[in-house]
CHARMM internal coordinates of N, CA and C (Angstrom, degrees):
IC EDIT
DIST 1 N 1 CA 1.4420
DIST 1 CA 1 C 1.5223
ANGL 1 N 1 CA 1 C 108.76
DIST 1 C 2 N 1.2922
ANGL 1 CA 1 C 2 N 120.59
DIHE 1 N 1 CA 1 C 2 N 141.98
DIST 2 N 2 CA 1.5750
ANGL 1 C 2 N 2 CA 136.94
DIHE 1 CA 1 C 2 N 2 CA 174.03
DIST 2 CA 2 C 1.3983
ANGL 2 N 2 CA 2 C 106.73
DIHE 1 C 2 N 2 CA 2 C -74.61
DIST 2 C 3 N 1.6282
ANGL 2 CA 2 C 3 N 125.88
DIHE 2 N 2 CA 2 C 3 N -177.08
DIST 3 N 3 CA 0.7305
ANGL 2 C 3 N 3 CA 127.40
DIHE 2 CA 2 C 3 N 3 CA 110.62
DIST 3 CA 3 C 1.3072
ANGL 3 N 3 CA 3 C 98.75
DIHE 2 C 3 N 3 CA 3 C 176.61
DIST 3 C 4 N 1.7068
ANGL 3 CA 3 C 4 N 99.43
DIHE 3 N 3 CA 3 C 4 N 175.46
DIST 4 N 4 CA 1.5933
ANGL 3 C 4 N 4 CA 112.88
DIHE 3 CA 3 C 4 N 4 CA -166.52
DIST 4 CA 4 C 2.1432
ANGL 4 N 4 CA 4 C 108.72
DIHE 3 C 4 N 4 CA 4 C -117.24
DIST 4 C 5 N 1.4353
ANGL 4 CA 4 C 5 N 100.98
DIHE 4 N 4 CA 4 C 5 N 122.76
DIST 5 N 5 CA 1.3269
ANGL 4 C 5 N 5 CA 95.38
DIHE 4 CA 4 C 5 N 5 CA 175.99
DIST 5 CA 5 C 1.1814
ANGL 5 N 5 CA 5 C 101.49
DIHE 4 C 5 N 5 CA 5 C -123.98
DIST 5 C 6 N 1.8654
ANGL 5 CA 5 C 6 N 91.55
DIHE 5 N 5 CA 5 C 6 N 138.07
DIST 6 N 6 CA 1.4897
ANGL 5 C 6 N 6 CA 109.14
DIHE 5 CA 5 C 6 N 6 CA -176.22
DIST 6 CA 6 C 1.9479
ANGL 6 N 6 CA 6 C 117.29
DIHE 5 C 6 N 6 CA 6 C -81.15
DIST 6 C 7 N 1.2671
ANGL 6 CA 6 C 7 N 120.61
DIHE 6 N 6 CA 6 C 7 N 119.29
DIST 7 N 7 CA 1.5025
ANGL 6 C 7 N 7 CA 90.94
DIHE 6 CA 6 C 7 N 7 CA -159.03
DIST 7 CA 7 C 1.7871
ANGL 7 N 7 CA 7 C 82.31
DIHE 6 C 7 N 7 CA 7 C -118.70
DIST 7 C 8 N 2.0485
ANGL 7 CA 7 C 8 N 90.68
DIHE 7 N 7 CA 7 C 8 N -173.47
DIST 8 N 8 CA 1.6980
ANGL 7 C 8 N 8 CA 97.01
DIHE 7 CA 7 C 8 N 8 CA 172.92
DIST 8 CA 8 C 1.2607
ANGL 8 N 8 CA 8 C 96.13
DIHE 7 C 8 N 8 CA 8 C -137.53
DIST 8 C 9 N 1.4708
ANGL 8 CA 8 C 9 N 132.89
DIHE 8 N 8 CA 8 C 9 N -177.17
DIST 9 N 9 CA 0.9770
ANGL 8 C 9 N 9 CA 160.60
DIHE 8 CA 8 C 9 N 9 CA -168.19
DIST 9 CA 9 C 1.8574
ANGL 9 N 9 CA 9 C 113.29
DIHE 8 C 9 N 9 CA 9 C 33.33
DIST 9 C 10 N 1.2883
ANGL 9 CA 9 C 10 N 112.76
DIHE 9 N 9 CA 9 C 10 N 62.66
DIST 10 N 10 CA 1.5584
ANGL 9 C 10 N 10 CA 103.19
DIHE 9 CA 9 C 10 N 10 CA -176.46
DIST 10 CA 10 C 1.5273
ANGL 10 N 10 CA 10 C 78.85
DIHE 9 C 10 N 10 CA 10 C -134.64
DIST 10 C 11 N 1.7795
ANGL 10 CA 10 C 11 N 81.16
DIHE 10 N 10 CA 10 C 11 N 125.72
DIST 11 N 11 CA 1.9175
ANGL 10 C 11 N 11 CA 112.29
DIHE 10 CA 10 C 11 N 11 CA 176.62
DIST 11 CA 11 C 1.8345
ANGL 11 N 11 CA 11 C 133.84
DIHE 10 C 11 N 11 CA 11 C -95.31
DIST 11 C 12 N 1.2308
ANGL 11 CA 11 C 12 N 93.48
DIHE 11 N 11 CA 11 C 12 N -30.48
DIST 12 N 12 CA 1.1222
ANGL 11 C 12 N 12 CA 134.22
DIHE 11 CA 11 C 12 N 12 CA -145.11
DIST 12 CA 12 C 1.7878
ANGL 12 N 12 CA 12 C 139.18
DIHE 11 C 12 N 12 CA 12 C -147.55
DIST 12 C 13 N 1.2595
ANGL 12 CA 12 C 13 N 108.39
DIHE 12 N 12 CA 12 C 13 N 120.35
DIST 13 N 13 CA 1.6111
ANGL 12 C 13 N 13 CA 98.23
DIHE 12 CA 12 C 13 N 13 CA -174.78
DIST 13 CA 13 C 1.3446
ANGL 13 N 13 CA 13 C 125.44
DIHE 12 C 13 N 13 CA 13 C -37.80
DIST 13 C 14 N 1.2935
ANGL 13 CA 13 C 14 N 110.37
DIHE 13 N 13 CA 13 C 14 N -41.74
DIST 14 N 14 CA 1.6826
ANGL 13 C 14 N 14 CA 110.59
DIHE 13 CA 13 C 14 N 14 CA 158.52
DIST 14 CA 14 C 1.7226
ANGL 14 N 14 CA 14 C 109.81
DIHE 13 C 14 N 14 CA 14 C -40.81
DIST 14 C 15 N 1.3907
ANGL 14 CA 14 C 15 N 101.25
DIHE 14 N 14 CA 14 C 15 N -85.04
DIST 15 N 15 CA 2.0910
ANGL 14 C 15 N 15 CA 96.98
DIHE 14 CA 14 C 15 N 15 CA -167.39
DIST 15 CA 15 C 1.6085
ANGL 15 N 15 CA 15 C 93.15
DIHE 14 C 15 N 15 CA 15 C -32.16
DIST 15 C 16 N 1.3689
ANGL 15 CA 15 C 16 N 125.23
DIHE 15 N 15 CA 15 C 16 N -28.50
DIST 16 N 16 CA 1.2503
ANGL 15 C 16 N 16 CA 97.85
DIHE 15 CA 15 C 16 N 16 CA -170.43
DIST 16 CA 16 C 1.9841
ANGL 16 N 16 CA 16 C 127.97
DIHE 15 C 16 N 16 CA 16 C -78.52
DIST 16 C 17 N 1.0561
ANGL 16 CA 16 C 17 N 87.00
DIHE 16 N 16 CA 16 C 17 N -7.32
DIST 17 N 17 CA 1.7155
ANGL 16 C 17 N 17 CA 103.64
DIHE 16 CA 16 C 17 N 17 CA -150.41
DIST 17 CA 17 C 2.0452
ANGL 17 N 17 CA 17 C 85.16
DIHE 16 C 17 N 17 CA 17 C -110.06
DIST 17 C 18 N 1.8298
ANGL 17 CA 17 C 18 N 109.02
DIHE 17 N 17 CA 17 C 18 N -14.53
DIST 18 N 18 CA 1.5349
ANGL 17 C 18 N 18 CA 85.66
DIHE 17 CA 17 C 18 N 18 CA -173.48
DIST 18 CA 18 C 1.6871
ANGL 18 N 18 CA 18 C 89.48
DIHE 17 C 18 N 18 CA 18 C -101.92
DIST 18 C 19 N 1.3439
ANGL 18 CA 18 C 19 N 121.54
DIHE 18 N 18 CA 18 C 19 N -42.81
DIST 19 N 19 CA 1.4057
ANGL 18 C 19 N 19 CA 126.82
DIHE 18 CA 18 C 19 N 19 CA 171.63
DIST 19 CA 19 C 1.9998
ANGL 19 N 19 CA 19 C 96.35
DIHE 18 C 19 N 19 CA 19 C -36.01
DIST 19 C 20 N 0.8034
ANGL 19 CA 19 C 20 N 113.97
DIHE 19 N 19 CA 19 C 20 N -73.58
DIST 20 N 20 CA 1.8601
ANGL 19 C 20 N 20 CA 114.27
DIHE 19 CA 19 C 20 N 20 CA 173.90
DIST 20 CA 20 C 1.4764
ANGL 20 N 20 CA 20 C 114.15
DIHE 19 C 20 N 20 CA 20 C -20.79
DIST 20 C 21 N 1.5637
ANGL 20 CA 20 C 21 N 107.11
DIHE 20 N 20 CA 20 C 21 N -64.57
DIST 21 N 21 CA 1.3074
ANGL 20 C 21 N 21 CA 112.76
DIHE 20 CA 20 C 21 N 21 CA -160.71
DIST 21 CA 21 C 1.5142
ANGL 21 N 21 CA 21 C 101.79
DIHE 20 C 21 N 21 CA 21 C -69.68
DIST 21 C 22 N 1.4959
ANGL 21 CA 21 C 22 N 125.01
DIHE 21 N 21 CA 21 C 22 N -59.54
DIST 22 N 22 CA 1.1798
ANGL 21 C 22 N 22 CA 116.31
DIHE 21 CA 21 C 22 N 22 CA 171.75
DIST 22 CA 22 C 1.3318
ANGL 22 N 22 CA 22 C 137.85
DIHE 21 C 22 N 22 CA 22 C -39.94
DIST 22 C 23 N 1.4648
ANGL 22 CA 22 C 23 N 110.68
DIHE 22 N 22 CA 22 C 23 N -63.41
DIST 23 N 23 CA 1.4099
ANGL 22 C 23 N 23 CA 104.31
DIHE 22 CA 22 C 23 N 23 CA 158.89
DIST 23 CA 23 C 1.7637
ANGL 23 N 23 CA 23 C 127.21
DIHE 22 C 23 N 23 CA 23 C -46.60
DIST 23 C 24 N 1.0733
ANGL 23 CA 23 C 24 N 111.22
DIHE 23 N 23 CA 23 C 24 N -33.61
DIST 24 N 24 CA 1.2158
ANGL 23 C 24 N 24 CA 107.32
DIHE 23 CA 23 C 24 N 24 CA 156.60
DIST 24 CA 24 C 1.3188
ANGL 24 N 24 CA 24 C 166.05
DIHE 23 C 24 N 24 CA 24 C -27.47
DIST 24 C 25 N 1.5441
ANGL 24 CA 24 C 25 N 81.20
DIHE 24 N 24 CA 24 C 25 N -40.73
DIST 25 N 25 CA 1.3500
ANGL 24 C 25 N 25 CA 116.64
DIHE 24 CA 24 C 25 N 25 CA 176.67
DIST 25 CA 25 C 1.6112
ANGL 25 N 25 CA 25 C 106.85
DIHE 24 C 25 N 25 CA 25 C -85.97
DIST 25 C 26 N 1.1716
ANGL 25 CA 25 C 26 N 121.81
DIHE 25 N 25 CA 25 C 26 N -27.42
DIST 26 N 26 CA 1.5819
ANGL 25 C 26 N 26 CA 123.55
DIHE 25 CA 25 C 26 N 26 CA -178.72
DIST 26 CA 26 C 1.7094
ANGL 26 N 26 CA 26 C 98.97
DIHE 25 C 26 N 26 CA 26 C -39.55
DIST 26 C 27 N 1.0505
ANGL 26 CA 26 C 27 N 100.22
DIHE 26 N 26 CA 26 C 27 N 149.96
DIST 27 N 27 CA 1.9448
ANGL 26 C 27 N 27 CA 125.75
DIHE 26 CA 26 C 27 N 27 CA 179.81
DIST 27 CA 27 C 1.7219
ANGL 27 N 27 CA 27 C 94.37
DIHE 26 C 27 N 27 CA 27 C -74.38
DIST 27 C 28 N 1.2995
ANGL 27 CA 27 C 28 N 112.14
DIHE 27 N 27 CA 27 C 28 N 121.78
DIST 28 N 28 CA 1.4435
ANGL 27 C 28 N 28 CA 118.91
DIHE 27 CA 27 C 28 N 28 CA -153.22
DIST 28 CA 28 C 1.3221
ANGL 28 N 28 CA 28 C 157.99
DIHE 27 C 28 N 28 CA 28 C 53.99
DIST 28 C 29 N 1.5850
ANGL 28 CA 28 C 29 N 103.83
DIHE 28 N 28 CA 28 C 29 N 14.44
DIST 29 N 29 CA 1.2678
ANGL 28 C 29 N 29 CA 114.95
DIHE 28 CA 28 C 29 N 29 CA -171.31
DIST 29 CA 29 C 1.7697
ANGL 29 N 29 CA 29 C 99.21
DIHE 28 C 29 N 29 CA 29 C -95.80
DIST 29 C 30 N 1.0145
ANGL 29 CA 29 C 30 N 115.73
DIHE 29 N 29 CA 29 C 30 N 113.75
DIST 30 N 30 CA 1.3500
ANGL 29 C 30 N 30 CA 108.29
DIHE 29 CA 29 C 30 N 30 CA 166.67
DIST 30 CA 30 C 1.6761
ANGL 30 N 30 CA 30 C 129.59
DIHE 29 C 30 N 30 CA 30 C -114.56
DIST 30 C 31 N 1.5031
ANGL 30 CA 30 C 31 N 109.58
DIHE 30 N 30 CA 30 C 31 N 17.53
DIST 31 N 31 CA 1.4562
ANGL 30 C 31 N 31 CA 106.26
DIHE 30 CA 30 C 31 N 31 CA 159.37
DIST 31 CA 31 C 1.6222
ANGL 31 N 31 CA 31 C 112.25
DIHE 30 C 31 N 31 CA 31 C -159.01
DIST 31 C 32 N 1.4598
ANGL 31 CA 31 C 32 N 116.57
DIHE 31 N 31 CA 31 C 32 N 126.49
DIST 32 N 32 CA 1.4906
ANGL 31 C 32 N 32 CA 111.65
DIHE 31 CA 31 C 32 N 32 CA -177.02
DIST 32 CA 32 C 1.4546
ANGL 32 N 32 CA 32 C 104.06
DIHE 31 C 32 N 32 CA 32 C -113.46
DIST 32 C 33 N 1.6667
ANGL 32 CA 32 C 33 N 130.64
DIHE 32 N 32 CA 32 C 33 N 145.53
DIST 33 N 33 CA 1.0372
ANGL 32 C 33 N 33 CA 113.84
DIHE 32 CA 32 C 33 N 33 CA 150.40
DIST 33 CA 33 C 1.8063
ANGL 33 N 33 CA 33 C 101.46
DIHE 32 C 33 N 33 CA 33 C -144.25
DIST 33 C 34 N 0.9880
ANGL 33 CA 33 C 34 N 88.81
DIHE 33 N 33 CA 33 C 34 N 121.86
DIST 34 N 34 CA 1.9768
ANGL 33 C 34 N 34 CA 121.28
DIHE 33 CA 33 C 34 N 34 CA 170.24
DIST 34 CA 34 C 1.4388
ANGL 34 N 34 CA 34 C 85.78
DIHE 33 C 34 N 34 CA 34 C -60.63
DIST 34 C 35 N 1.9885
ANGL 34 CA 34 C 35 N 105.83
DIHE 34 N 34 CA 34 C 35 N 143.87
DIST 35 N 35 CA 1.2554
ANGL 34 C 35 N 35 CA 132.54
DIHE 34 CA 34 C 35 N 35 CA -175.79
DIST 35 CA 35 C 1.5173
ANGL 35 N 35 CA 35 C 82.70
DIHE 34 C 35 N 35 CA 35 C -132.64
DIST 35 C 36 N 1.4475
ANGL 35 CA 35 C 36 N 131.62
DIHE 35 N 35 CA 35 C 36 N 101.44
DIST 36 N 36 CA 1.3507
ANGL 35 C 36 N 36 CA 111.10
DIHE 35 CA 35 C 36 N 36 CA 177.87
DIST 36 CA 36 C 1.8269
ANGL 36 N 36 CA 36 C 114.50
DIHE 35 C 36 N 36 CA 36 C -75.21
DIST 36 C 37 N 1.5201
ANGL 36 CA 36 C 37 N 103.77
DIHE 36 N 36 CA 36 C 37 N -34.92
DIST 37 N 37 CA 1.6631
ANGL 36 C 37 N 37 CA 120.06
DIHE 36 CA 36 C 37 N 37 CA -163.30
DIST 37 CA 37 C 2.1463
ANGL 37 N 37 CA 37 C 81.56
DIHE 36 C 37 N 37 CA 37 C -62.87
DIST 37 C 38 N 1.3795
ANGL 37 CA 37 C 38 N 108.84
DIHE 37 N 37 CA 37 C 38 N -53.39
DIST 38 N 38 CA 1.3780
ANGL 37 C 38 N 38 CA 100.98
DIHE 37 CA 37 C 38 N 38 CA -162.99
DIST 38 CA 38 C 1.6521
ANGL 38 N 38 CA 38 C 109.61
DIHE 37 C 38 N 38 CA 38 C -80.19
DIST 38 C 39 N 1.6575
ANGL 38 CA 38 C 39 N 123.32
DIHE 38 N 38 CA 38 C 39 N 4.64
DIST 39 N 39 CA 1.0542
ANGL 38 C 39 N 39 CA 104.57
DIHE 38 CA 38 C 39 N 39 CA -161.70
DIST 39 CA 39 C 1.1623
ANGL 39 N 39 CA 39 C 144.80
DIHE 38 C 39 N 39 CA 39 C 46.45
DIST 39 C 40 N 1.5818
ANGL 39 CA 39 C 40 N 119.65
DIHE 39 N 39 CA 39 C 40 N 35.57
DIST 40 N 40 CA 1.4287
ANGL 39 C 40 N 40 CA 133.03
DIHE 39 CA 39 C 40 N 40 CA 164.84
DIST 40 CA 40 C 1.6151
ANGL 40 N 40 CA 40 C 120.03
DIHE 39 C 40 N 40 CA 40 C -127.69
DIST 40 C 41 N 1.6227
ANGL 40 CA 40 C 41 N 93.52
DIHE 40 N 40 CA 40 C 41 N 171.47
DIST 41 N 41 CA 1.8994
ANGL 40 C 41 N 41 CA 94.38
DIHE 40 CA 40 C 41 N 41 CA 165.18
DIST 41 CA 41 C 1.1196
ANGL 41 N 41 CA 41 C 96.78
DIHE 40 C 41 N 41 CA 41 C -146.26
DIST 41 C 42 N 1.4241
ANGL 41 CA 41 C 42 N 101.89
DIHE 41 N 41 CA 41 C 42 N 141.24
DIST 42 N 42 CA 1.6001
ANGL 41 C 42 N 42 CA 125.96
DIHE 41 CA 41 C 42 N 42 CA 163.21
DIST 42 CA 42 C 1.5545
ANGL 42 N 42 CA 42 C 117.16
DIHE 41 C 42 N 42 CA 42 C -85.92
DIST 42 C 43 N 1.1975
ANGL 42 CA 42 C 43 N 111.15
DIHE 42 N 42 CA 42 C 43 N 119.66
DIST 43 N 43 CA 1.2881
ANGL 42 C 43 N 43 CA 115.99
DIHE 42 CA 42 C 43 N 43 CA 179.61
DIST 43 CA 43 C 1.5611
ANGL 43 N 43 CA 43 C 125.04
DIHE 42 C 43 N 43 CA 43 C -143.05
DIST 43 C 44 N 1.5090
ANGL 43 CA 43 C 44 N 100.26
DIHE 43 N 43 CA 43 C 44 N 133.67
DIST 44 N 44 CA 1.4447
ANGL 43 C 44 N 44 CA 113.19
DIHE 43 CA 43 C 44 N 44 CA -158.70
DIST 44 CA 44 C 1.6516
ANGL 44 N 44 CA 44 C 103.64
DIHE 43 C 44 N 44 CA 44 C -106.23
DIST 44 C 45 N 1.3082
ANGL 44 CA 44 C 45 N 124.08
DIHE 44 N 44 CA 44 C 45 N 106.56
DIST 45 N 45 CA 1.0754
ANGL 44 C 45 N 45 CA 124.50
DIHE 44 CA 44 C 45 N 45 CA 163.26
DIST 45 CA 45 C 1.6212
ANGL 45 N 45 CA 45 C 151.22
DIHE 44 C 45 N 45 CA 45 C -109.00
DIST 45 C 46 N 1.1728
ANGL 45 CA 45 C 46 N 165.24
DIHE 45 N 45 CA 45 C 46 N -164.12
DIST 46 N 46 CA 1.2528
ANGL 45 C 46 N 46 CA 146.14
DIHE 45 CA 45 C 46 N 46 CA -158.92
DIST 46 CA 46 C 1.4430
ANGL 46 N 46 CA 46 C 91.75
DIHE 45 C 46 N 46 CA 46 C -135.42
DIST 46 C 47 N 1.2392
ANGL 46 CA 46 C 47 N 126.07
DIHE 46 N 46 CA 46 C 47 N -17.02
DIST 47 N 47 CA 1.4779
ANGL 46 C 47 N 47 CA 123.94
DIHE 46 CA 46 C 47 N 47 CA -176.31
DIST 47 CA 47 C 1.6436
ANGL 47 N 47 CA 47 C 99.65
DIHE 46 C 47 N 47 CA 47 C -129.94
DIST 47 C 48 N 1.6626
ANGL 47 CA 47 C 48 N 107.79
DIHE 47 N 47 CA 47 C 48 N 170.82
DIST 48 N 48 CA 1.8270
ANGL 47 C 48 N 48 CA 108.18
DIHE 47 CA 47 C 48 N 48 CA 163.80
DIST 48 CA 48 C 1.0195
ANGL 48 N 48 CA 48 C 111.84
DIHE 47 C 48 N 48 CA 48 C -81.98
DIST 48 C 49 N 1.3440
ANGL 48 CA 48 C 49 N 119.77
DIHE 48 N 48 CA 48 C 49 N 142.39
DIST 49 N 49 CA 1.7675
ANGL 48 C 49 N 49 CA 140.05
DIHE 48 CA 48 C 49 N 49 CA -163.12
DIST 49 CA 49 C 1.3778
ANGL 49 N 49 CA 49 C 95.02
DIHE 48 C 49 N 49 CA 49 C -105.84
DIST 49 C 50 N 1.4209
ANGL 49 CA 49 C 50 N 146.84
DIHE 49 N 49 CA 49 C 50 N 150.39
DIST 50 N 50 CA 1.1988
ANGL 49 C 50 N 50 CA 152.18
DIHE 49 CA 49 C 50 N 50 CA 107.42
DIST 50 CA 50 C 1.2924
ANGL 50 N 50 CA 50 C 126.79
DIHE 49 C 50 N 50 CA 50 C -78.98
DIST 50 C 51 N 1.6525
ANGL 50 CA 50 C 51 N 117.33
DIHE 50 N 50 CA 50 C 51 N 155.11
DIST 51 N 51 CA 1.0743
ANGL 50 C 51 N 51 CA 152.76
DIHE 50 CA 50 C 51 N 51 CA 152.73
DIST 51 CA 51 C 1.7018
ANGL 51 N 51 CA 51 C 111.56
DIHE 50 C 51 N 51 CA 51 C -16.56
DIST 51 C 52 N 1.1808
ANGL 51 CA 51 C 52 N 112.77
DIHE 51 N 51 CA 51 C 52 N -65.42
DIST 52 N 52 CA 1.6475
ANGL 51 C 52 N 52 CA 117.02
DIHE 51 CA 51 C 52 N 52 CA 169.41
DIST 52 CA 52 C 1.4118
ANGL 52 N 52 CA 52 C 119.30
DIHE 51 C 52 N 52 CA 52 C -62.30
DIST 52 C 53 N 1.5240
ANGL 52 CA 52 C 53 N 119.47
DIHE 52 N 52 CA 52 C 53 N -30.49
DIST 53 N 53 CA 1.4784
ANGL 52 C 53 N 53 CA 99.37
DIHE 52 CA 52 C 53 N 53 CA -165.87
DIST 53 CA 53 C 1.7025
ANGL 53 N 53 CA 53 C 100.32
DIHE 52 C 53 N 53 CA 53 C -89.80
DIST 53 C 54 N 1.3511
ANGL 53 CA 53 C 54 N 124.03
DIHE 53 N 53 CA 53 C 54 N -23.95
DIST 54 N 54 CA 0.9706
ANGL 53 C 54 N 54 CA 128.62
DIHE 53 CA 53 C 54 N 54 CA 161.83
DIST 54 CA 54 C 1.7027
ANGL 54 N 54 CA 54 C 124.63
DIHE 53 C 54 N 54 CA 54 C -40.37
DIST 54 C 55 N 1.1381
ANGL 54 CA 54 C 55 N 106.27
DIHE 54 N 54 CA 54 C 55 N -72.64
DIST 55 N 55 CA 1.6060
ANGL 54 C 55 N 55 CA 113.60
DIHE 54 CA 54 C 55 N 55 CA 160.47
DIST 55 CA 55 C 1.3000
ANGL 55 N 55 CA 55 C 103.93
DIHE 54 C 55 N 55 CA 55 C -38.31
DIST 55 C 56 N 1.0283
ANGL 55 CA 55 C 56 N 137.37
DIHE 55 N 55 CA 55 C 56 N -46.00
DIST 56 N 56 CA 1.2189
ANGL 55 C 56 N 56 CA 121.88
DIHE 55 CA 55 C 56 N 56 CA -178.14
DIST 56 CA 56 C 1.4057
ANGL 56 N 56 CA 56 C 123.87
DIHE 55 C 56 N 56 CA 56 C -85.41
DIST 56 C 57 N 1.1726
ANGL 56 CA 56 C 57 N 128.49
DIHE 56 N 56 CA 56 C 57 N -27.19
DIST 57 N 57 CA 1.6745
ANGL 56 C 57 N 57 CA 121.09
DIHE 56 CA 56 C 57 N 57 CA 151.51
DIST 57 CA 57 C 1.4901
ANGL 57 N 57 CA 57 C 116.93
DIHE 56 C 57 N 57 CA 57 C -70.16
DIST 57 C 58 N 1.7416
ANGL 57 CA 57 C 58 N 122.05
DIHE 57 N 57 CA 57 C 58 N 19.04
DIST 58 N 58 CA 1.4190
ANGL 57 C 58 N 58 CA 110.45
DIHE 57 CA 57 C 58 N 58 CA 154.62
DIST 58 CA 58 C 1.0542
ANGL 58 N 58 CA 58 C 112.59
DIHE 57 C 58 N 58 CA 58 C -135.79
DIST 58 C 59 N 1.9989
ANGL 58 CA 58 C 59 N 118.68
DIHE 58 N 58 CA 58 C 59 N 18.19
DIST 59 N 59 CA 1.3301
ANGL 58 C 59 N 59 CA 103.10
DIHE 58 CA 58 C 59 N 59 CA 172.13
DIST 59 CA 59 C 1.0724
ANGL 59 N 59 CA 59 C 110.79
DIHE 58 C 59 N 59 CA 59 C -61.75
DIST 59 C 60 N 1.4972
ANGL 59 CA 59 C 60 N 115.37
DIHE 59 N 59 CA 59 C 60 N 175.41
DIST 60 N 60 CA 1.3004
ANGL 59 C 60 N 60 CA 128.63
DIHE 59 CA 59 C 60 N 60 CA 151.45
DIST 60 CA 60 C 2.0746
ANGL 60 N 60 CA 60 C 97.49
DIHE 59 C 60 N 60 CA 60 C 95.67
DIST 60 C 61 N 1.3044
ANGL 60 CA 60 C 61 N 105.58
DIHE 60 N 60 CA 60 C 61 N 17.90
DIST 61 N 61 CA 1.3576
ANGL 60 C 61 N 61 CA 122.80
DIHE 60 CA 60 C 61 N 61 CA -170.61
DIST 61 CA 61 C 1.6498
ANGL 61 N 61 CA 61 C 103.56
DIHE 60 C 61 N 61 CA 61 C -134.09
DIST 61 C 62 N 1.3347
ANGL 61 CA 61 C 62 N 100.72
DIHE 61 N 61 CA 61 C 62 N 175.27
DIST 62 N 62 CA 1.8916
ANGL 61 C 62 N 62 CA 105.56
DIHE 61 CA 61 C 62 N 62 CA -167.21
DIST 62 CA 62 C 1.6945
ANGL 62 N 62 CA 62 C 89.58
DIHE 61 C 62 N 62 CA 62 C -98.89
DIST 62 C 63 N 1.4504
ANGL 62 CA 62 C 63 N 113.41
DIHE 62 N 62 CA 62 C 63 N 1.56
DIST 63 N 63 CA 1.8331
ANGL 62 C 63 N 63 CA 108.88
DIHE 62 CA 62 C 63 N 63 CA -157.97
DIST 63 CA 63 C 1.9188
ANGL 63 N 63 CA 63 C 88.53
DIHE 62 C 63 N 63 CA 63 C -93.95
DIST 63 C 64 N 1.3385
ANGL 63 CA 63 C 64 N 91.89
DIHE 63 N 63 CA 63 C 64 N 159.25
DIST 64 N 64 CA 1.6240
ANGL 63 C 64 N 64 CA 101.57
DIHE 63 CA 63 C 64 N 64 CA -171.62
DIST 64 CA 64 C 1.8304
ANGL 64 N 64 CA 64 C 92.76
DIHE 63 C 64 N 64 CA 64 C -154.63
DIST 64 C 65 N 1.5160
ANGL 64 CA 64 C 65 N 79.90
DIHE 64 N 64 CA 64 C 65 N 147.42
DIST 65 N 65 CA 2.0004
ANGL 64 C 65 N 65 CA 86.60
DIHE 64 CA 64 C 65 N 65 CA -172.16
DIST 65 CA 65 C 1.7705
ANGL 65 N 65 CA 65 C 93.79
DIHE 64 C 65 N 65 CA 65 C -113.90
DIST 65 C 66 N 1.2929
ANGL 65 CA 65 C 66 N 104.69
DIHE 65 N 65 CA 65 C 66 N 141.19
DIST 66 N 66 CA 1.0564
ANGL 65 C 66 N 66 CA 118.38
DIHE 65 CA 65 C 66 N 66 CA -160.04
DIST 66 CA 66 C 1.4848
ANGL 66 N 66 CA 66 C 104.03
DIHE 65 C 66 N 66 CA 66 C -93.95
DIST 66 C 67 N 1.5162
ANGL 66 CA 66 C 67 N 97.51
DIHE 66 N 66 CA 66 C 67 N -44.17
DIST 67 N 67 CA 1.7862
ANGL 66 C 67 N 67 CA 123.86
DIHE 66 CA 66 C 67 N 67 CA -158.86
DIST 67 CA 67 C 1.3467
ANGL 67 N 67 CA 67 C 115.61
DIHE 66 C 67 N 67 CA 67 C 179.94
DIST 67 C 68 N 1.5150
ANGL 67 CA 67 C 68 N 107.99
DIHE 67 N 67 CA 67 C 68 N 129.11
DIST 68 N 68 CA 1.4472
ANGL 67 C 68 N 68 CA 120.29
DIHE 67 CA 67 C 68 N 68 CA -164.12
DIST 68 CA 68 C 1.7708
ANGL 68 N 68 CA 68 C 93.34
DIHE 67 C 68 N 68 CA 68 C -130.65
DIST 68 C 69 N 1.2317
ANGL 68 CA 68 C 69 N 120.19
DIHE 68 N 68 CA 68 C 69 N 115.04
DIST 69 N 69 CA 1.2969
ANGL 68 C 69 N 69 CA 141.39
DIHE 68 CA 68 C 69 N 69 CA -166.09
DIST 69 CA 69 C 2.0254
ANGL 69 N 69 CA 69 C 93.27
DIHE 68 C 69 N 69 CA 69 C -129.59
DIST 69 C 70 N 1.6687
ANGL 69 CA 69 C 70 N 93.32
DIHE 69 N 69 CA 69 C 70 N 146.39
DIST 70 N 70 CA 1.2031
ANGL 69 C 70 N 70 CA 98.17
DIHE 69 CA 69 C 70 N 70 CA 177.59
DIST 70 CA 70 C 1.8529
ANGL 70 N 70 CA 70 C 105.01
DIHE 69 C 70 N 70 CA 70 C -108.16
DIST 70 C 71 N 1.0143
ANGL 70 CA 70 C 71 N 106.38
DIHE 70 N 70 CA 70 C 71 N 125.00
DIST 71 N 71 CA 1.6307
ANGL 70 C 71 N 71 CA 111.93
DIHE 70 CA 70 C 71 N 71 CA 172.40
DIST 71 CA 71 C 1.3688
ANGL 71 N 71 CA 71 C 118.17
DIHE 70 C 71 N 71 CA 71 C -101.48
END
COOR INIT
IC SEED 1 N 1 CA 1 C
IC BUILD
């Protein structure tokens, strides 16, 4: 499964590389890539992702998901 999350506050090659790692870590996600100029990530996973578990592998961060659409 695809999909595209709409995020906010990513400045910097860092937000990009920690937004990555975290999401990353989700249980089936096996590829992220952060658009910092567009403020998104593409992410390819083996299972369906929601909206909540996401937020939650970046609380505790300045990054915020706007919208998680499946492509």
């Amino acid at each position: 499964m695809n999909y595209q999350i709409q995020l906010q506050g990513l400045h910097c090659e860092s937000c990009k590389k920690i937004t990555e790692k975290r999401i990353g870590k989700l249980e089936g996600v096996t590829s992220v890539n952060v658009d910092i100029s567009q403020q998104t990530a593409l992410v390819r996973s083996e299972r369906a992702l929601n909206q909540t578990e996401v937020e939650e592998a970046l609380k505790d961060t300045a990054y915020k998901i706007t919208a998680l659409t499946e492509v």
